[in-house]
Residue frames as qw, qx, qy, qz and C-alpha x, y, z in Angstrom:
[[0.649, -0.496, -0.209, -0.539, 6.05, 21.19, -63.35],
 [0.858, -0.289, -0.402, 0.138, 7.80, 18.64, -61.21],
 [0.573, 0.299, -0.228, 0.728, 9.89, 20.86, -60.65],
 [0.032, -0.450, -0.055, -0.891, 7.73, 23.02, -58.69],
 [0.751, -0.377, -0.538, -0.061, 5.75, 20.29, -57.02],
 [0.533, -0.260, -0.543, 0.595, 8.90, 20.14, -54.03],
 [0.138, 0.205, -0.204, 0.947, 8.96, 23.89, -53.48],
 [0.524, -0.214, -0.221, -0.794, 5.17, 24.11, -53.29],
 [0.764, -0.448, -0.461, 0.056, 4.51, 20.69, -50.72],
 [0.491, -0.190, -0.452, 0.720, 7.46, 22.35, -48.28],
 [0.066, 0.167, -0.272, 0.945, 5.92, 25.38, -48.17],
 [0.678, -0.425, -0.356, -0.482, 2.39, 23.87, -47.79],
 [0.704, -0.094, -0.575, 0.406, 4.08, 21.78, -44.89],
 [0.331, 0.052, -0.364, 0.869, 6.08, 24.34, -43.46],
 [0.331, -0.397, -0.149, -0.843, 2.41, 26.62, -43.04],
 [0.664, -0.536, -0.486, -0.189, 0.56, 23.81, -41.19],
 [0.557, -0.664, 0.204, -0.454, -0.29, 24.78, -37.51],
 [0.461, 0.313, -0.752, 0.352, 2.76, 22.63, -35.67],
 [0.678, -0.721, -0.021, -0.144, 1.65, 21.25, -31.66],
 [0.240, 0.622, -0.468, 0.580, 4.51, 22.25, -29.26],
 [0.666, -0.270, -0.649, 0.249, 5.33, 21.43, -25.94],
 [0.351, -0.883, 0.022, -0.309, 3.57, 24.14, -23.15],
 [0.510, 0.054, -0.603, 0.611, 5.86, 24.43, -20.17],
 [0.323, -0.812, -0.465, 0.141, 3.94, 25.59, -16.67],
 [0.290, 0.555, -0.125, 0.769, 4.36, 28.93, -15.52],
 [0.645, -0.457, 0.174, -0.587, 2.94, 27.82, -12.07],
 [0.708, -0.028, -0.705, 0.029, 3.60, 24.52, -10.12],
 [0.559, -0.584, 0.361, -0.466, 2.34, 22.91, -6.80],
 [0.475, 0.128, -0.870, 0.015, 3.66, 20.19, -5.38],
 [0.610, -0.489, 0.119, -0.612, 2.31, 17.63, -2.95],
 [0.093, -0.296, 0.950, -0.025, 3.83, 14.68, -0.95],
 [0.662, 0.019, -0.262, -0.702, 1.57, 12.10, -2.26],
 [0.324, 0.089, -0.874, 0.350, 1.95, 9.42, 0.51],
 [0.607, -0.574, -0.195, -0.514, -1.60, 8.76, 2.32],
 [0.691, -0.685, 0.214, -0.088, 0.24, 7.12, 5.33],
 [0.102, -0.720, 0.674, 0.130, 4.35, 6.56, 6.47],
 [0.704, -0.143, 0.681, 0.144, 3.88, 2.80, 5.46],
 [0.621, 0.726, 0.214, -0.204, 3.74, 3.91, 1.84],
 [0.273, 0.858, -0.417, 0.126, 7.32, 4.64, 2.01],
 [0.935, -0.297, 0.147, 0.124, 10.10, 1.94, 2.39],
 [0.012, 0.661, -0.659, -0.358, 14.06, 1.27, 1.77],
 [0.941, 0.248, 0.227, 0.021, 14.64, -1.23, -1.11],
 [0.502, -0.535, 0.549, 0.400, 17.68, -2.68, -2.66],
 [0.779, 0.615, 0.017, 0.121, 19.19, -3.16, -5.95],
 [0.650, -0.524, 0.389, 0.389, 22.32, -4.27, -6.59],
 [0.131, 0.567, -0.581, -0.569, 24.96, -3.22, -9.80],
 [0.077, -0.074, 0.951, 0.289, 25.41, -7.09, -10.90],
 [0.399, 0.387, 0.826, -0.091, 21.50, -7.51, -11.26],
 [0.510, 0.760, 0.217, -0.339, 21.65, -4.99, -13.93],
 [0.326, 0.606, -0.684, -0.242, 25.44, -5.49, -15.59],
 [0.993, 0.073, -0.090, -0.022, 25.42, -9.20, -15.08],
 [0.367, -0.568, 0.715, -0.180, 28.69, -10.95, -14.95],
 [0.634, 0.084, -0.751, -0.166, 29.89, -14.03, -14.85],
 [0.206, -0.088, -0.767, 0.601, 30.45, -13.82, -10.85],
 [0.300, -0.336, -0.173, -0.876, 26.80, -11.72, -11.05],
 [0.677, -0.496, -0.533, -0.112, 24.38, -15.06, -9.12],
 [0.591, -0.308, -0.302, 0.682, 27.45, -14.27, -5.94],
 [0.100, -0.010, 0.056, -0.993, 27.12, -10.63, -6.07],
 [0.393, -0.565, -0.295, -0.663, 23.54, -10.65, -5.75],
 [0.730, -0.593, -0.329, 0.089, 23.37, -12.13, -2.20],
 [0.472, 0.150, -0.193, 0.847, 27.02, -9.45, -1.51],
 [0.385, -0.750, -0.495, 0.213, 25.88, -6.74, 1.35],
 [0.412, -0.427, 0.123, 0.795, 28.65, -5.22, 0.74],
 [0.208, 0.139, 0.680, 0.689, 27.70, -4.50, -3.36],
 [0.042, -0.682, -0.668, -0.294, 24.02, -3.43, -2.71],
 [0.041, -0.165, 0.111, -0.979, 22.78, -0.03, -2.80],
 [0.065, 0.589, 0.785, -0.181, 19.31, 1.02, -1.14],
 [0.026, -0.192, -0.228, -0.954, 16.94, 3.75, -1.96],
 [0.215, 0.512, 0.727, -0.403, 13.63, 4.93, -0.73],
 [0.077, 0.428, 0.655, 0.618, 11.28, 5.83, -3.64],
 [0.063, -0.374, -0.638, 0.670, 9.24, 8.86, -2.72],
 [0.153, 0.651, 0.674, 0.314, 5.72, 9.76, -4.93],
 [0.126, -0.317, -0.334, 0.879, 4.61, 13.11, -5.55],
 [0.328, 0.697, 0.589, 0.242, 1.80, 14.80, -7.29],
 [0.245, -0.236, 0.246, 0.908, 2.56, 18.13, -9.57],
 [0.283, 0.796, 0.473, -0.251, -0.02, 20.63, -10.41],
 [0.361, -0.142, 0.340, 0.857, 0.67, 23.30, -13.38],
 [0.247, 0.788, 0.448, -0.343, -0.57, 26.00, -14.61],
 [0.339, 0.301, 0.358, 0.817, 0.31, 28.15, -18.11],
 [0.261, 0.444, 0.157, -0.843, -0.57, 31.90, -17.84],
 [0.531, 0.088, -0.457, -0.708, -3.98, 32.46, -21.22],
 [0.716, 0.078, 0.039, -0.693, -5.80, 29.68, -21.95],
 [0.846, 0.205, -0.490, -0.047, -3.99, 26.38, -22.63],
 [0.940, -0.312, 0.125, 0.054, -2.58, 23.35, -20.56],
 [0.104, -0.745, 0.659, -0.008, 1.11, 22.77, -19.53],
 [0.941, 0.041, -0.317, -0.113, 2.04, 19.62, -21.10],
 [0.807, 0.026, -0.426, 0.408, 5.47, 19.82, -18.81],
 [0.425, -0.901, 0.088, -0.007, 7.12, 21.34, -15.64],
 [0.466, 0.730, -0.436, 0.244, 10.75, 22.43, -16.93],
 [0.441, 0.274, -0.663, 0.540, 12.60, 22.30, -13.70],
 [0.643, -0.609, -0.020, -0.464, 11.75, 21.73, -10.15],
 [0.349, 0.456, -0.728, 0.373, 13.94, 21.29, -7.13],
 [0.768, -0.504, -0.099, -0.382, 13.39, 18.97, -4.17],
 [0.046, 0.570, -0.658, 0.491, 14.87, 18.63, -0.83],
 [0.798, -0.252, -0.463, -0.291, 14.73, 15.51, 1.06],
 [0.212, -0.511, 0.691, -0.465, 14.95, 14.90, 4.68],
 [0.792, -0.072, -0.527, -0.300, 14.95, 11.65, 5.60],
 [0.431, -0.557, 0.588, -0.397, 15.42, 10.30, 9.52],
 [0.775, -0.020, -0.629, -0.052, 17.15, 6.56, 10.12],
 [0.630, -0.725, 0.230, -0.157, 17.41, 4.91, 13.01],
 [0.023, 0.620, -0.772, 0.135, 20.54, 2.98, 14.27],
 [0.569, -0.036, -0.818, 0.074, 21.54, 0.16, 15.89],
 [0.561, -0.686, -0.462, -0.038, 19.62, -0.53, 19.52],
 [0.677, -0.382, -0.083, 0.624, 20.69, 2.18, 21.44],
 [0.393, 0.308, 0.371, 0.783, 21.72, 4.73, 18.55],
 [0.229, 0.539, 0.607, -0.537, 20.02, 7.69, 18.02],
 [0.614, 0.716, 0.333, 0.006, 17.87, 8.54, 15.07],
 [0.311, -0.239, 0.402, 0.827, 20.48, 10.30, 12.09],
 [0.458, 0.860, 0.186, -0.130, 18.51, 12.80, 9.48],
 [0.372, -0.085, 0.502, 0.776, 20.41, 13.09, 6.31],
 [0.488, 0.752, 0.346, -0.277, 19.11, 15.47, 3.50],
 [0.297, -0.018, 0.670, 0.680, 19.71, 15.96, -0.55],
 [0.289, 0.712, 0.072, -0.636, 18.62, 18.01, -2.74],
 [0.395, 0.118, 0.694, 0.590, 18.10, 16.82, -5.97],
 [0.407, 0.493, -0.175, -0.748, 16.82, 19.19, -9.53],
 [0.479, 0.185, 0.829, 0.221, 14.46, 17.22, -11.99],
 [0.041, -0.331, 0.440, 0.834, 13.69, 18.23, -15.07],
 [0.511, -0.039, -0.653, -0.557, 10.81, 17.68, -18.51],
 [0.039, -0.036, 0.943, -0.329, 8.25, 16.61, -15.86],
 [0.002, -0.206, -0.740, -0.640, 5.09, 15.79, -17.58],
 [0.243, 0.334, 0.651, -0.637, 1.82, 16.36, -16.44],
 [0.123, 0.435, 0.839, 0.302, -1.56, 16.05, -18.46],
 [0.324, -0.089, -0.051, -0.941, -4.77, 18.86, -18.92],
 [0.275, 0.225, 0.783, -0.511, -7.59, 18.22, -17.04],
 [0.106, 0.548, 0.668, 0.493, -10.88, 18.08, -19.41],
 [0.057, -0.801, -0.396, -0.446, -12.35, 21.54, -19.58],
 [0.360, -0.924, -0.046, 0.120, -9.81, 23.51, -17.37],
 [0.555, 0.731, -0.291, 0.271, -6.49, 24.78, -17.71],
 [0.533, -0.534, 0.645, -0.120, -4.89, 22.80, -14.80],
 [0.713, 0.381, -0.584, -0.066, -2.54, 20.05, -15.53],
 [0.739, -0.544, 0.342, -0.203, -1.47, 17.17, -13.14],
 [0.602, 0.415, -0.673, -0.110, 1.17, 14.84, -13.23],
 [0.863, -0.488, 0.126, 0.041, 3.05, 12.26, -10.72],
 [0.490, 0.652, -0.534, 0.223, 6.50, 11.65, -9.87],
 [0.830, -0.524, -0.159, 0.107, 8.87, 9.89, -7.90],
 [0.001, -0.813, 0.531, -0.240, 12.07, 11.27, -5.92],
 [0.959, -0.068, -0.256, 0.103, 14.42, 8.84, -5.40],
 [0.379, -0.801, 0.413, -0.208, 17.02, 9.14, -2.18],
 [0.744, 0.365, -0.535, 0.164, 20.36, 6.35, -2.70],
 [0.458, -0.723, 0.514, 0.051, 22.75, 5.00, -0.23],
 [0.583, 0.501, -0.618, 0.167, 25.84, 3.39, -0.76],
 [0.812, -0.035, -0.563, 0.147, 27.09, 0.56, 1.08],
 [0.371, 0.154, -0.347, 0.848, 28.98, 2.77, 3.07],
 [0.386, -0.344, 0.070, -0.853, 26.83, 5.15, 3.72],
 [0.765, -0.299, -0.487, -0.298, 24.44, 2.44, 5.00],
 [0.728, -0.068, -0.496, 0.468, 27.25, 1.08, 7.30],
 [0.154, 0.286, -0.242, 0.914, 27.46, 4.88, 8.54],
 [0.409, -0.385, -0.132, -0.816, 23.82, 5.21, 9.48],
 [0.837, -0.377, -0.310, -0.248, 23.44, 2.28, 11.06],
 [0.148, -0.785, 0.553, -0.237, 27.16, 2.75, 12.80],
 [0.708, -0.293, 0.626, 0.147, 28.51, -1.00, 12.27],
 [0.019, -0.510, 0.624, 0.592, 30.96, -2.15, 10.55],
 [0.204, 0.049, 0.968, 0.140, 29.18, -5.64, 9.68],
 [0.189, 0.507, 0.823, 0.172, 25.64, -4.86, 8.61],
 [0.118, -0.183, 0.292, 0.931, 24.15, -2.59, 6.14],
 [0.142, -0.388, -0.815, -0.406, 20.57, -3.08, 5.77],
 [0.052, 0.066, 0.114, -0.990, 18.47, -0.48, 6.27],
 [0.337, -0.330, -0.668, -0.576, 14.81, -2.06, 5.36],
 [0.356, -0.771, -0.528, -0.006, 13.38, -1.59, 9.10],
 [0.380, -0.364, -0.145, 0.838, 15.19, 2.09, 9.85],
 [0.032, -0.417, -0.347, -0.839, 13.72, 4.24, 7.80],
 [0.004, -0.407, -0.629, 0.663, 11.50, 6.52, 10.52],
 [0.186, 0.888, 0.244, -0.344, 10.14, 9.88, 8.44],
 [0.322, 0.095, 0.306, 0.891, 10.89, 11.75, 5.48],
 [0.025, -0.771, -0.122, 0.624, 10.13, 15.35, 5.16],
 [0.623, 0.387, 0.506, 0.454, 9.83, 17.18, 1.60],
 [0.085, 0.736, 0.189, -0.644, 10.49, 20.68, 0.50],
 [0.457, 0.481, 0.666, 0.340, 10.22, 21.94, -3.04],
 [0.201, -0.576, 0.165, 0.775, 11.00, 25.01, -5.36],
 [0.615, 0.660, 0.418, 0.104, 9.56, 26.33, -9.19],
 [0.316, 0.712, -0.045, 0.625, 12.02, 28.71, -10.38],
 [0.318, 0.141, -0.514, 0.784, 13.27, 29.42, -7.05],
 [0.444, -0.327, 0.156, -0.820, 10.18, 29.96, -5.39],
 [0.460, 0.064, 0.805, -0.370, 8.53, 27.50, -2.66],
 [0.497, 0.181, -0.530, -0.663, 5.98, 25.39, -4.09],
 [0.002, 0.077, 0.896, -0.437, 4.85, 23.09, -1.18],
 [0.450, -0.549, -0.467, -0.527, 1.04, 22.86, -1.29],
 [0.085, -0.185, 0.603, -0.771, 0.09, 24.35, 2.06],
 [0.699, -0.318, 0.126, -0.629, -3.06, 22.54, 2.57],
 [0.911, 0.133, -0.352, 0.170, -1.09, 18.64, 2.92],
 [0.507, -0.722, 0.415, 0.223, 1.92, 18.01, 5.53],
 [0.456, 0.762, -0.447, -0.107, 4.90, 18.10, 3.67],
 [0.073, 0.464, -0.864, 0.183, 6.59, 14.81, 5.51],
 [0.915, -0.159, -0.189, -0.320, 5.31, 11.42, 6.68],
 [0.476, -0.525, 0.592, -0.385, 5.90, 9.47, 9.63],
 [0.717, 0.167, -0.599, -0.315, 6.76, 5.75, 8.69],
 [0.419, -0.213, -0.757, 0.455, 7.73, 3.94, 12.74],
 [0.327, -0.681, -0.563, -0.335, 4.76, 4.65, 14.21],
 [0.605, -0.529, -0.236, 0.546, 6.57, 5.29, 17.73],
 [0.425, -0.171, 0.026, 0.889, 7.42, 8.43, 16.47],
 [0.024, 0.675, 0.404, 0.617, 4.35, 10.05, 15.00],
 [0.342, -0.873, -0.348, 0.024, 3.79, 11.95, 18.20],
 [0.546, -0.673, -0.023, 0.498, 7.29, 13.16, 18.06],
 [0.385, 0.101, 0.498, 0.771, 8.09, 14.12, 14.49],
 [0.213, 0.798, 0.561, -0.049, 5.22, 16.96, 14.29],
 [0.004, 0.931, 0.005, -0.366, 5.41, 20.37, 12.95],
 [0.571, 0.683, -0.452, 0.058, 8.45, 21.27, 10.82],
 [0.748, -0.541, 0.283, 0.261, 10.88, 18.96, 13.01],
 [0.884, 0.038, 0.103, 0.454, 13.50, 19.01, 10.11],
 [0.370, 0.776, 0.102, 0.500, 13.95, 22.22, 10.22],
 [0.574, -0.801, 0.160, -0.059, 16.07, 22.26, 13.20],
 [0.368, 0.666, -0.632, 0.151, 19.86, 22.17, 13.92],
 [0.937, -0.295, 0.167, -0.088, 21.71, 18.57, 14.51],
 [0.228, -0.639, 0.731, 0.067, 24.81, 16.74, 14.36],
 [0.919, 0.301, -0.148, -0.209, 26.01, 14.12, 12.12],
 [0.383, -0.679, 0.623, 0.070, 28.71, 12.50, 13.93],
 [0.849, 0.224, 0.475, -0.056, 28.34, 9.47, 11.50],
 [0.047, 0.481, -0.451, -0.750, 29.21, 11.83, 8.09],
 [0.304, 0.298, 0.904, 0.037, 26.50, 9.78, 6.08],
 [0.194, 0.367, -0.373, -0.830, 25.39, 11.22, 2.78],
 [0.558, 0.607, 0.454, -0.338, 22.45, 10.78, 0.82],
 [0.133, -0.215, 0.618, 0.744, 23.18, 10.34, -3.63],
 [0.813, 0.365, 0.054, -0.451, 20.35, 11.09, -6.14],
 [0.888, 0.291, 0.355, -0.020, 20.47, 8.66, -8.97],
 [0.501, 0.833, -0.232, 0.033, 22.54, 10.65, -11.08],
 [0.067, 0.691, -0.690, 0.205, 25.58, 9.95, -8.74],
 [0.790, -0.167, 0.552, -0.208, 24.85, 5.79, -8.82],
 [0.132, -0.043, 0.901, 0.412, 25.73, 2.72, -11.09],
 [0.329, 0.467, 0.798, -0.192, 22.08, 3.07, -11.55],
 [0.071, 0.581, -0.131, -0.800, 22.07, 6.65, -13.51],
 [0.418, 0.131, -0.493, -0.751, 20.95, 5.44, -17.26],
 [0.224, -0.456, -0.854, -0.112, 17.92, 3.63, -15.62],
 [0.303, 0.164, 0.340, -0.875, 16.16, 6.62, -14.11],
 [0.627, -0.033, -0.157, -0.762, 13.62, 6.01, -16.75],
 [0.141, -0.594, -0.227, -0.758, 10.64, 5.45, -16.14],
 [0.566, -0.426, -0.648, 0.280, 10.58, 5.08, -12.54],
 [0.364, -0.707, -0.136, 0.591, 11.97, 8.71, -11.88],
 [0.496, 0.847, 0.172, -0.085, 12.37, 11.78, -14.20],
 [0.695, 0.374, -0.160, 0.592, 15.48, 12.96, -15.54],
 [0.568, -0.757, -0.134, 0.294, 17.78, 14.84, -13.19],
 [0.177, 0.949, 0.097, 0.241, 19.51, 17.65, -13.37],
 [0.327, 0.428, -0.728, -0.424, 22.79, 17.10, -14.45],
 [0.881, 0.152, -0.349, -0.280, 21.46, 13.46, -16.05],
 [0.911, -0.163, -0.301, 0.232, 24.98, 11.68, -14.58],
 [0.491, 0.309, -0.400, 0.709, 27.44, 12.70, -12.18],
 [0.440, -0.537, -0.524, 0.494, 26.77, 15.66, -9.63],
 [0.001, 0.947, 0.310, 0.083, 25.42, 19.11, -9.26],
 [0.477, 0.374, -0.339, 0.719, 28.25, 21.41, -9.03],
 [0.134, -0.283, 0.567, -0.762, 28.59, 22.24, -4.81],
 [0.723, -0.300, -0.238, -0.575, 26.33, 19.96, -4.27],
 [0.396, 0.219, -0.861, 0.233, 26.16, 17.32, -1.63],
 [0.553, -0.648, -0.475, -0.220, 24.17, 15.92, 1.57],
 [0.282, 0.274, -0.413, 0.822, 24.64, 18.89, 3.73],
 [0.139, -0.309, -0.740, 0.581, 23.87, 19.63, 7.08],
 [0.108, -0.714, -0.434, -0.539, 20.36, 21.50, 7.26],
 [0.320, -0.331, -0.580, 0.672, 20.10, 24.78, 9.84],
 [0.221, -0.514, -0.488, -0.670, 17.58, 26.78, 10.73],
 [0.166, -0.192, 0.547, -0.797, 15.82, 28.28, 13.58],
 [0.068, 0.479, 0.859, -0.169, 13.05, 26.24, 15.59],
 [0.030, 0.505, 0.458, 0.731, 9.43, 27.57, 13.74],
 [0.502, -0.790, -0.351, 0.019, 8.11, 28.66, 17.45],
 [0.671, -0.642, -0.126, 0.350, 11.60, 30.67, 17.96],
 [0.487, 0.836, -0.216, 0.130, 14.44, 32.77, 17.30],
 [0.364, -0.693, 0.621, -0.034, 16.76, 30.64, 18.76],
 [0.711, 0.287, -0.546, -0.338, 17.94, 28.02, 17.07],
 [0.454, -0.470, 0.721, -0.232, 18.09, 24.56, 18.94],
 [0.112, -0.057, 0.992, -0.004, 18.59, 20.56, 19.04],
 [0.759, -0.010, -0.324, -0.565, 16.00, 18.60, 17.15],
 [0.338, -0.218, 0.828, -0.390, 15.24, 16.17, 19.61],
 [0.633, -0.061, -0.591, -0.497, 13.19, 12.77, 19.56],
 [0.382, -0.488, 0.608, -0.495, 11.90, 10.48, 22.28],
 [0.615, 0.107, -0.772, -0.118, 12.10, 6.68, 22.64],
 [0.660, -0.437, -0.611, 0.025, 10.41, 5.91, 25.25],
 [0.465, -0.855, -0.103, 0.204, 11.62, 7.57, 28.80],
 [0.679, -0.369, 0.183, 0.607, 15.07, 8.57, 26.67],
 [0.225, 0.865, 0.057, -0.445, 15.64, 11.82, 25.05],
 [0.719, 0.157, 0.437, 0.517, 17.72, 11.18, 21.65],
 [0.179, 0.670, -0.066, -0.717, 18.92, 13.89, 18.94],
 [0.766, 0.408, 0.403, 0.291, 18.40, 13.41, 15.44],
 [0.484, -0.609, 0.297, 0.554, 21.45, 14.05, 13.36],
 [0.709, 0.600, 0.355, -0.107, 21.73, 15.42, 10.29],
 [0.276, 0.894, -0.348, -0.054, 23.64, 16.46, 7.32],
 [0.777, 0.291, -0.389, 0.401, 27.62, 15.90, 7.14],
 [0.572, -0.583, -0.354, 0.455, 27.75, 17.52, 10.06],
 [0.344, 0.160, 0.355, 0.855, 28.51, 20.77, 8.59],
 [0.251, 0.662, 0.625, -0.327, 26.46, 23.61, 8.98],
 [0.065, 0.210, 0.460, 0.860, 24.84, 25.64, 6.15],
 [0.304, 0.286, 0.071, -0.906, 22.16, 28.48, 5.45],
 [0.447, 0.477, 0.754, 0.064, 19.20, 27.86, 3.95],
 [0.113, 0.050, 0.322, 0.939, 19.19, 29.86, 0.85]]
């Protein structure tokens, strides 16, 4: 009898109705940033997460600290029938972000694609929409910093940050809610000049100042939970990198200088490595 017992609980087991994880077969995104002060650069240095003995000195090191600008989104989903997506598999997002310089400078747009991955989202009661949040998270390195702001001595980047600009892909298809602007304006002086698609114009990065998701930081096995997992987890995307963005102006078929004004002086904002590339 006992003998029969195991066979006869595993296959009682093995019968029960298992819950699975849905994945969407639909997704919208939206930049979920009600105004540009929502969005800042913050720092975080290696030593305040490996310690050290020399770790108290390395926190106050300029040189050692990385910044990043956290950027929220909100992620509809849909499953084709009758049930709730409990996750959105994969979903790519392109960030443009405009800094300014030093006095004088003119603005620099860098942009980076990064691919996140298992991004959760919940079922609404009594519909078959699902919602989640996330955040995209844009890195510099020291360097880089030192590049954007074009000196050799200082690398702080917490009142440059001007506008970022989001775009966004489900399986290779757009996914940009179209009833939301897809970018936000954070130095006020510029909301009248950053309108429309501005990042979707051709510029010059005379600087060579790259943009790193998380994956390609000392910071990579802390994504969670601040930011989902990324796509590869550590290292880089194969051909990947912060490349130049080009594109014809959306009022033209000519392609030209994205331009900003500061007051009575025309400036260009510069993007990319200077490099141009297709949008796929």
């Amino acid at each position: 009898m006992k003998n029969l017992l195991f066979p006869l609980a595993v296959a009682a087991f093995c019968g029960l109705p298992v819950a699975s994880a849905l994945n969407a077969d639909n997704a919208r995104v939206t930049l979920d940033v009600s105004n540009g002060g929502d969005l800042r650069v913050e720092s975080v240095s290696p030593m305040t997460i490996f310690g050290g003995k020399d770790a108290k000195q390395s926190r106050t090191d300029k040189s050692t600290t990385w910044q990043y600008v956290t950027i929220p989104l909100k992620v509809e989903a849909k499953c084709k029938g009758d049930r709730s997506p409990n996750y959105v598999d994969e979903l790519k997002v392109h960030v443009y972000a405009v800094f300014g310089g030093e006095k004088g400078d003119e603005p620099i747009m860098l942009d980076k694609e990064i691919t996140y991955v298992d991004i959760p989202v919940n079922g609404k009661s009594g519909g078959k929409l699902s919602e989640g949040h996330m955040n995209v998270g844009i890195f510099i390195s020291p360097a880089n910093a030192s590049k954007i702001i074009n000196s050799n001595s200082k690398v702080e980047l917490g009142d440059k940050l001007i506008a970022v600009a989001i775009e966004a892909s489900f399986h290779d298809s757009p996914c940009i809610a179209g009833d939301t602007e897809p970018y936000a304006v954070v130095d006020a002086k510029y909301k009248q000049k950053l309108t429309g698609a501005w990042w979707k114009k051709t510029s010059k990065n005379k600087q060579g100042a790259e943009l790193s998701a998380i994956s390609e930081t000392p910071f990579a096995p802390f994504y969670a939970p601040v930011f989902p997992p990324t796509k590869p987890l550590y290292g880089s995307a194969e051909g990947s990198g912060s490349a130049s963005y080009s594109s014809s102006d959306a009022d033209s078929d000519t392609t030209t200088d994205s331009t900003v004004s500061d007051s009575d002086t025309t400036t260009s904002v510069t993007t990319g490595t200077g490099k141009k590339s297709k949008k796929k």
